[in-house]
C-alpha positions, 0 to 999 in steps of 0.5 A: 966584944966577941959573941959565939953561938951558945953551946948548945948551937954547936950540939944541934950541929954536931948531931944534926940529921942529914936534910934537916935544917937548923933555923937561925934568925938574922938578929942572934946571926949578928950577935953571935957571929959580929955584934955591933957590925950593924944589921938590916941588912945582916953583915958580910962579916956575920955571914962569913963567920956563919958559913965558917962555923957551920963548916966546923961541923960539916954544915952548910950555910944560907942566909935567905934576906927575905926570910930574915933568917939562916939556914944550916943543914948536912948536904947529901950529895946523892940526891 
């Protein structure tokens, strides 16, 4: 089975404000992006679907392990 992010996930993206990150936690991390790849640790796959989506909306994306948990934000590149 195939999950996606809830909706409301591409919306927070969408209108997400410069420096501002949007905090995800690695279990919806692997539902949403590879379920049933197995976790602890998180999927390469989930992690690379993560960054691929967060690009669709100009976000970049980490994956902190010891946070158990992912980041998306807009970058400024003038900082």
């Amino acid at each position: 089975m195939n999950a996606v992010p809830p909706k409301e996930m591409d919306v927070v993206l969408q209108q997400l404000p410069l420096r501002i990150g949007a905090y995800v936690p690695d279990d919806l991390l692997e539902d949403w992006f590879a379920p049933g790849t197995g976790m602890r640790p998180v999927s390469k796959a989930a992690l690379a679907a993560a960054a691929s989506y967060g690009r669709r909306f100009e976000c970049e994306f980490k994956y902190y392990p010891e946070r158990m948990e992912g980041v998306f934000w807009k970058w400024v590149p003038a900082i």
